[in-house]
Structures are given as C-alpha cells and as structure tokens.
N, C-alpha and C positions, 0 to 999 in steps of 0.2 A: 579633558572632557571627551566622553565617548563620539565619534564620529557623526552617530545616529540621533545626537542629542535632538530636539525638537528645537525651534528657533524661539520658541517666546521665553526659553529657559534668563534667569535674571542677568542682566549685562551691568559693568559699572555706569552705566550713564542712564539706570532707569531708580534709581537711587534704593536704598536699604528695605525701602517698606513694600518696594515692589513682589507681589504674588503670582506665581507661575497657575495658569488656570489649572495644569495636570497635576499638579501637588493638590489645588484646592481640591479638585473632584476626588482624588486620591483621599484626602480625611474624611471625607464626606461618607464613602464607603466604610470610613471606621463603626458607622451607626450601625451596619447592617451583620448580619450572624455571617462572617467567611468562613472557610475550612482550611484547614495546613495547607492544601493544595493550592488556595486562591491564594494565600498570602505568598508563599512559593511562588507563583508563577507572577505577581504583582512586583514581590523584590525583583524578579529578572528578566522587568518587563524590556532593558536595554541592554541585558547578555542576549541577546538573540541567537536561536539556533537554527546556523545556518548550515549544519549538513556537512561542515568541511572537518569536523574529528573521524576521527578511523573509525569506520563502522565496526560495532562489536558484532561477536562471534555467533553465531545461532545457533541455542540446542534443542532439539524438536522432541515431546515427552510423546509416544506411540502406543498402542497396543489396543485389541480387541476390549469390546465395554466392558463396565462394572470389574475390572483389574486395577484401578487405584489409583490412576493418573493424575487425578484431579490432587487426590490425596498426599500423592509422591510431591506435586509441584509447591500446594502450600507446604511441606517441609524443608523440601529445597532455598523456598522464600523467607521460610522463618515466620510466616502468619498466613491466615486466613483468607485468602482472594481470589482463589480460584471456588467454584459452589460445588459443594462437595455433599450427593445423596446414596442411602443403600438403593438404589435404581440405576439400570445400566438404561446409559442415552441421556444423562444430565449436559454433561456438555456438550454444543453443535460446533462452535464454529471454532475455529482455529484463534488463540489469545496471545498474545505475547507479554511477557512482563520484565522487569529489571532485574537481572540476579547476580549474585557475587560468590565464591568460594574463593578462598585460600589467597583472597588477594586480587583475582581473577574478576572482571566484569561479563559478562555476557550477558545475552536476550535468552528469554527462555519461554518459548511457546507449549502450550498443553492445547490438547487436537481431542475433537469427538472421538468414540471407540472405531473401530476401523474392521468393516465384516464383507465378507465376500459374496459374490448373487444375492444383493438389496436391490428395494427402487426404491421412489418416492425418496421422503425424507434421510432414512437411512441411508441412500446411496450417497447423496447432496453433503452426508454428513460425512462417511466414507472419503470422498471426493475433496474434501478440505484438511483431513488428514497426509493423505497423497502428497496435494498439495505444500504442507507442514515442510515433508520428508525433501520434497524438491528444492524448498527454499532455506532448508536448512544446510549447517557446517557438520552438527554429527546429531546423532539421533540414540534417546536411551527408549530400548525398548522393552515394555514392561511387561511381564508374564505374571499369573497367579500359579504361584509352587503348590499352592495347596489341589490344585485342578490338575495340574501338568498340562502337558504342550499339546492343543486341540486342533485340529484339522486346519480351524481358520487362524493360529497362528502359526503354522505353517503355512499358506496363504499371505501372512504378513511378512515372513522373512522371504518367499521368494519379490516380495513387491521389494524390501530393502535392499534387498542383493542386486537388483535390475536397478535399482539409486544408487550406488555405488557410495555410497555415503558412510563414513565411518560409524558402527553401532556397538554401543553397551547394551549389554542382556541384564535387567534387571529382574531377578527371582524377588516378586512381593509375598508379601503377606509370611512371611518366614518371624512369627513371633520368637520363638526360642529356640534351642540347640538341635530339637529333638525335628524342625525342618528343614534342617543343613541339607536331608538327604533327598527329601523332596527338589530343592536345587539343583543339588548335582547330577540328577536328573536332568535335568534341561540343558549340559551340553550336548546333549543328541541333536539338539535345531541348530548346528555348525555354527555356530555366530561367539564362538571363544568362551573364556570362564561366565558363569553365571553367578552374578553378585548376588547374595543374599539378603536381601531388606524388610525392613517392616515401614513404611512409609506411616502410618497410624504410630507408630512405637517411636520411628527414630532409627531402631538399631541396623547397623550396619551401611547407613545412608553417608559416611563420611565417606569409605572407602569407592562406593559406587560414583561419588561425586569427582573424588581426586580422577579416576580410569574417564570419568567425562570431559572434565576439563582439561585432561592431556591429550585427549584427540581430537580438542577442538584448535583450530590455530589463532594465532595471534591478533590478524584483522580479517575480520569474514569477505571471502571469497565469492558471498553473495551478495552482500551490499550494491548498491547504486554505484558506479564513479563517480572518484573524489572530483573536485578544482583539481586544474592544474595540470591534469591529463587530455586525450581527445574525451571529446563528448559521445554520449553512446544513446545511436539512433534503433529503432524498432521499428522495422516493417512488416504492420500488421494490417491484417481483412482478410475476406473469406476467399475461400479457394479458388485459384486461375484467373485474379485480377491482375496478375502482372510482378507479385512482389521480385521474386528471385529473378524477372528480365530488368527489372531496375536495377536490384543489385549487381548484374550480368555489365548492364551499361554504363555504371558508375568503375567498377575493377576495369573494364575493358576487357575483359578474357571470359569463358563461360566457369564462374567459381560456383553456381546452383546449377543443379538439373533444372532445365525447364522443358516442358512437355505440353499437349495440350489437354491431355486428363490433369482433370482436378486432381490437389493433393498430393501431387508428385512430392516435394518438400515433406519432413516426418520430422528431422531434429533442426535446432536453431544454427545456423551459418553463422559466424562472425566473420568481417574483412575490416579491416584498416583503409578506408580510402580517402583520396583527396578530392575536396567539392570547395571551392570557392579560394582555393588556395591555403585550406585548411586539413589537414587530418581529421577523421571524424569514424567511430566505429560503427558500421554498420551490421544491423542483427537481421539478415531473413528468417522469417519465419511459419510454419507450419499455418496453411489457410485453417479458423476457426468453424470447422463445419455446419454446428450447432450449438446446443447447448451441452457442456461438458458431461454432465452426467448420464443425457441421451446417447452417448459416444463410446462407442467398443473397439477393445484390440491396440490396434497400432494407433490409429485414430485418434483415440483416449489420450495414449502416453504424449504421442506429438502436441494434444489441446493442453495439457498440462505443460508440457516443454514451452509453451508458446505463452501461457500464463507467466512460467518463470522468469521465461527473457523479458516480458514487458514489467515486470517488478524491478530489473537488475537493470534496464533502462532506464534515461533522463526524460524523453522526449519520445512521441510517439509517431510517425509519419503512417496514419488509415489510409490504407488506398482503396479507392472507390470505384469502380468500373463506371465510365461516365457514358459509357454507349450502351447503359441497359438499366431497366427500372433499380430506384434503392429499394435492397429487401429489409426486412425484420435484421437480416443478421448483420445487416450494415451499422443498426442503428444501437446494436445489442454489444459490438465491436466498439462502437464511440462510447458507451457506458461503461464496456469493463475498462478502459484505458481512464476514464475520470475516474472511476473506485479506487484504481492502480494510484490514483495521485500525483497522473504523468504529465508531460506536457502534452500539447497537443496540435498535428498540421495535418488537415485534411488535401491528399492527391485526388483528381479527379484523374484518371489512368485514363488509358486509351483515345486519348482528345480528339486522333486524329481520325478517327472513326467520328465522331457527331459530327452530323449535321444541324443547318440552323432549327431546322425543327423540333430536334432530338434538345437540344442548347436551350430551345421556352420552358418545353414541359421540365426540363433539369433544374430551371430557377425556380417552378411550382415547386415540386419535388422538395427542394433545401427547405423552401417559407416553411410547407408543412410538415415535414418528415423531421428534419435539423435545428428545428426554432432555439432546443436547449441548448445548444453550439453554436450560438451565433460569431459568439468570441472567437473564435478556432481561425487561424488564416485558412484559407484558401487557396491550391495551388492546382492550375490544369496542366499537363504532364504528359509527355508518351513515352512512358519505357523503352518501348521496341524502334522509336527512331531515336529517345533523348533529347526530343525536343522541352525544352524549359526547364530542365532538370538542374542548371546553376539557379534557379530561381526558389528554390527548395533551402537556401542557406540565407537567404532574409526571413524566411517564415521560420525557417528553425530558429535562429539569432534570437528576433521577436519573441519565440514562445517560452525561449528558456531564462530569458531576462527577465519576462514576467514571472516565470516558475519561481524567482530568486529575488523579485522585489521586496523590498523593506518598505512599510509604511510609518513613519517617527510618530511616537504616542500622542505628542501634542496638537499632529495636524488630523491624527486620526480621529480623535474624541473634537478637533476643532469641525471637523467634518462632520459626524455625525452628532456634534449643538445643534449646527446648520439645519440638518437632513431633519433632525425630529422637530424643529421649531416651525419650518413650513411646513411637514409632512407630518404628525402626530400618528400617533398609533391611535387607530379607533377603539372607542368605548366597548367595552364587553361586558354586561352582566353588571354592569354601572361601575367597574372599575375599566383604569387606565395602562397600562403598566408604563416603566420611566426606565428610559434607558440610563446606568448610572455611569458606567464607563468602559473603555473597549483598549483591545491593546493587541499586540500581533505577535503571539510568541513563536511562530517560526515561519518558515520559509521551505518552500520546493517538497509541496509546495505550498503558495500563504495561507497560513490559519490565525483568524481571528475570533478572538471571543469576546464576549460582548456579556458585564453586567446588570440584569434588569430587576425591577424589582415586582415582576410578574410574568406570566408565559406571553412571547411573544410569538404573533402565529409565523402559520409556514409563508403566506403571502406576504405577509410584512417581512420577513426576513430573505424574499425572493427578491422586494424592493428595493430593500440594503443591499445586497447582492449589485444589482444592476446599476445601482447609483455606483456603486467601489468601483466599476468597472468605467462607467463613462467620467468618472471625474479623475481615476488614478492609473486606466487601461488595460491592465492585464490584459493582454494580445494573447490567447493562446496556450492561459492557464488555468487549470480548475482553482475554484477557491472553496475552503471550507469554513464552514461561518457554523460559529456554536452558540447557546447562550444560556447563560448560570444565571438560574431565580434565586435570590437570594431575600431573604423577609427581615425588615426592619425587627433592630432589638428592641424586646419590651420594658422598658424603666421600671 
C-alpha cells in the first residue's frame, strides 16, 4: 500500500461491505463530462509528483515575430497546441510543453517574437523571451530564409552569444530545393550550419531536431536542486539592503563586493556554506531595481540573472531593510518570488539600526503593506554584525517542508465535506455551485485542484486558501489552488 494512502482506506476488521468515502466521491464524478486530462490526473491522484526525477532538459524555440515559431513547435509536438496566426505578436508569454525525439524527453518552450528598441507591450513581450534563453539548456533559433538575416536578428544573435547558451540556426520556411540557397545564406550570422526547414511542411525538421537534441544534455543544468543534496537558498530584494554583507557573514571572508552604492552586485554569486550545522547553497543576488522592462544595460541583464537564480532556487530569503519605510518594490519582490513558486523567509536586515519607534510603525507597515504573506516566517537579522543569522535555519526548515507537504486524498476532500458543509458557497444568479472532489497532484510547490460543478469565485477560493493553511500550515509556502467546472452528463 502506497505510504500516502488516506486512513479510511478499507481495513480487515471493517468487514467486505465497507465503502471508502474517496472511492464513493470518486464514481460520483463518473456522471459528470471529464477530459483525458481529468481522468489522467484522477488515476495518479497517489503517484504524486514530488520533483525528485531528473529534471528534463530545456529547449527554448527563439527568433524575431511572424518567423514560425509557433509553427515549428506544433511540429516538433506532433499537434496543434501552440496558437498559431498569419499576424506577428500572436504569442506573449513564454510556454513550455512536453516533447520527445528519438527516444529523448525534453521541455520545450516557444517565446513571443523578440525585437530590439520596443516599449510597452512589446518590450514585456521581448523581455520573456530573454528570459526563455536564460533558462534554457540550448536554444534553436529560428530565421525566415525567404527574408534573410535582418538587422534585428542580428540583434538576437548578439543577445545569444552574451547567453552563452548552445544554438541551432534554424532556416524556415525553405518549402522546396530551389530555397537551399536562401539558407546557405544565413551562415553569415556566425552561429554554424543552417538547417533548412519547412515547419508548415515538415521537411527537413528531423535533421534540425537530432543537432538539438545533441546539444542538449542529459539532466538540465537549470532545473531546481534535487533531494539529497544541499538546499539552494536566494538572496533576494532591492538594491543595498544588505544581501552580499550577509552572504559576506555566513562565508566569513569578503566572497561579494559590498559597497555603499547601490547595485554594486550585477551577476549571481553562489557559495556553499555551513548554517546550523548544515551545508546550504547560498545564491547572492543582483538588487531588483525596478520593473524589468523599465531597466537598461547592465541593469537589465543583472534583473534577469536574478530572475534566473530565483527559478534554479528552492527557497527564497527577501530581505527587507527594516530601518526604512517598505517600498512598492518590496512588495513587488514578495510577488515575483510567489509566481516563481518558491518558498518563502522574509529578513528584516539591519535590526540594529531600529529603534522602538521605528519597531510600531514596522508592525503598521506588515498589517497593511504584507497582509498576502502572512504565512511567510519572519526573521530580524543584522548582516553587518550577524546577529540572528542561525535563526534563519528554522524558518528556512519550516518553509521548505511546507514547499514539500503531501495532503492524502481522503483527508483532503474529508476536509473540504467539512469546510463546504459549515461554509457553503453563496447563491449566485439562483444557482449553487458543489464542490465534487479535490486531490493534490504535486508538491514544491502544493497544488491543488478542486472539482466543482459551477465557477467558484475568487473570494471563496481565497477562503479555501486560508482554511488549508490554519488546519494543515504551510509555514512559508505558496499554494496554488485551481478549479475544473465540469457540467453534469445529460441522459
């Protein structure tokens, strides 16, 4: 029997005809219209995925708009899933999907077009491509053979070259013999042979596949760390709160530059250090100035470096300068670290500077500014003497047990009978909607889904949220809570 089993599963001393209420609720769904996916994710509601297989390899599809990326990736997939229009600017955000060649598993993300001096939207769009290339293992970059090689991709091979990141050149749109030579053309943008393909056709997409998935490696190099190794902390917030003097006081030696200009840090520091009698990696990282796309130069690349390290991280340690008001980008800092899906320990830095005065308005300050982090430990801290600084390995402990909490199906849907039987979901429009069953397919961190048989709102699902949290604790980790409408079959 799986570990994880729930406890009401049948025992010999509750005799033959005993009914497991998770099975019952389980047929009960049989009425309802599911998808391959529901059903899928129902059979493996107790294979939980806990994060501990080898992260697959990542390969990031590139290049300036309306060149076919979208196009290239459903053929790589073998169907239709990426949205694919003749309009450049279809895709914004960075996707990742499952893909296979020749035996090979890998992740396979397809990115907005990527253009140089944009604002607004297009930059933001730009900006998650970047992105892509950062977090990716190798990257195929797509050109139109029929256009040849334009200003702005040139533009994108100097951004690839500055990634260091292995690239395939992929020549599209090469329908038949007679655009071989359009191709060959394009090894002028230094970046080795240009593959010829037709992404809409097919042809020549094997060849371009095999030269990808040879230079991707075996378990990706950007993944999170596994179990089993040290844990790998991120020290992140805005500029000259202290990060790299904390890293400075945990090594004992000066391993960051610290300065008193902001900004001094640009790439990510990693050290190996020991806290609590433990090994633990610790990542300094580049102060968050602002918003990424408002951000030029060295600036830019460092806010992106600093993106990446907190993806390739477990757990997040925000430091907060506690001897001076929270800004917007304190709070903006705490958000992108819950999108990241990380754990989470807020530093109050500089302690020894507040006074008690400074100490009231700091507790206003949390009520109103922090209300959606309440979960988050808390820890006050001085870098520059290291005062409290072993006190930082309970809150971390706390935040990544919760990051890794398992909830058993049986107590989780016992839970939430509980929760909707005192607490109902209010009437809307004269319907109810019915929560039908809920189950936890992964972890680090926890996500839960939840099937109902109507939409249920954001405040009711803000309430669920808050109840998982004081009945089950998660100390210190985001949770993410989905939920699938599903409409009773009609006889």
């Amino acid at each position: 029997m799986n570990e994880h089993e729930p406890e009401s599963r049948p025992s010999p001393g509750r005799g033959e005809d005993f009914v497991d209420p998770t099975d019952a609720l389980l047929a009960g769904l049989e009425d309802y219209d599911l998808t391959a996916e529901d059903v899928a994710l129902l059979e493996g509601e107790d294979e939980l995925d806990d994060g501990s297989a080898a992260p697959l390899p990542v390969l990031a599809v590139v290049g300036r708009p309306n060149v076919g990326k979208s196009t290239l990736v459903n053929r790589i997939l073998g169907r239709r899933e990426a949205v694919v229009e003749d309009t450049p600017g279809v895709t914004r955000d960075r996707v990742s999907y499952k893909a296979e060649w020749a035996g090979r598993e890998f992740s396979l993300v397809d990115t907005g077009g990527w253009e140089r001096d944009v604002t607004g939207l297009d930059r933001r769009v730009a900006d998650q491509a970047e992105m892509a290339v950062q977090l990716a293992d190798a990257v195929i970059f797509v050109v139109d053979a029929t256009v040849g090689a334009t200003a702005t991709d040139e533009a994108v091979v100097g951004m690839l070259r500055r990634s260091g990141k292995p690239v395939v050149l992929a020549a599209n749109k090469v329908d038949d013999q007679r655009g071989e030579a359009d191709a060959a053309a394009l090894w002028s943008l230094g970046l080795g042979e240009p593959y010829p393909v037709s992404a809409i056709h097919g042809r020549g997409s094997g060849d371009l596949l095999d030269a990808a998935v040879a230079a991707l490696p075996e378990v990706s190099a950007i993944a999170a760390a596994r179990p089993g190794g040290p844990r790998r902390v991120a020290l992140v917030g805005r500029p000259n709160v202290g990060k790299s003097s904390m890293l400075n006081k945990m090594v004992g030696s000066e391993r960051s530059v610290v300065d008193s200009v902001a900004g001094t840090t640009r790439d990510p520091v990693d050290e190996l250090v020991e806290l609590g009698g433990r090994p633990w990696i610790f990542v300094d990282t580049a102060g968050i100035r602002r918003r990424v796309h408002q951000t030029k130069g060295a600036d830019f690349y460092a806010s992106l470096r600093t993106q990446s390290a907190l993806e390739k991280a477990e757990v997040a340690v925000v430091l907060i300068d506690a001897s001076e008001t929270l800004t917007e980008q304190d709070t903006r800092i705490l958000s992108m670290v819950i999108e990241a899906g990380r754990a989470l320990v807020i530093a109050y830095n500089k302690w020894d500077l507040v006074d008690e005065e400074r100490r009231r308005y700091l507790e206003r300050e949390i009520e109103q500014d922090l209300v959606q982090v309440r979960w988050a430990p808390r820890v006050n801290v001085s870098a520059r003497t290291g005062r409290h600084l072993d006190k930082l390995v309970p809150a971390l402990d706390q935040a990544l047990d919760s990051w890794d909490t398992r909830i058993p199906t049986g107590r989780l849907n016992a839970f939430l009978g509980e929760l909707v039987a005192a607490h109902p979901h209010p009437v809307r429009g004269g319907k109810q909607p019915r929560i039908l069953f809920g189950t936890q397919p992964s972890t680090r961190p926890p996500r839960f889904v939840i099937f109902a048989s109507g939409f249920i709102e954001a405040g009711y699902r803000r309430f669920i949220e808050r109840r998982l949290r004081e009945t089950f604790g998660f100390v210190g980790s985001p949770i993410e809570l989905s939920v699938r409408v599903r409409e009773k079959r009609r006889k």
